[in-house]
C-alpha positions, 0 to 999 in steps of 0.5 A: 589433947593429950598427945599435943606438943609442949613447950620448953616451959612446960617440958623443963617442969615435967621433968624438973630440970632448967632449959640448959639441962633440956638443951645439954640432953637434946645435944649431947644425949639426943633427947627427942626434941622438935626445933619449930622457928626458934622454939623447941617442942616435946612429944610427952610419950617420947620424952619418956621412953627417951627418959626410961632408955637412958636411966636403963643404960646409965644403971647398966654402966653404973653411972647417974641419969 
């Protein structure tokens, strides 16, 4: 069960961030996120691509993740 779904609970601890953090980055930084009802999920492979992309850019322009 490794490549399951996470929820915004448990995304916001493997990240250490809070739940708005998560919802300013699916909004504004396009974080891979799926809306299920009115509960987001995570792909843990994505968010961490995702996560790599935006560090790798924000070093380029010099600003912080």
């Amino acid at each position: 069960m490794e490549d399951r779904w996470l929820s915004m609970d448990e995304i916001c601890e493997y990240l250490g961030v809070s739940d708005d953090t998560i919802h300013r980055w699916i909004k504004a930084k396009q974080m891979p996120a799926t809306k299920i009802g009115r509960c987001w999920k995570f792909k843990k492979a994505l968010v961490d691509e995702w996560a790599k992309g935006a560090k790798s850019e924000a070093n380029q322009r010099g600003a912080a993740f």
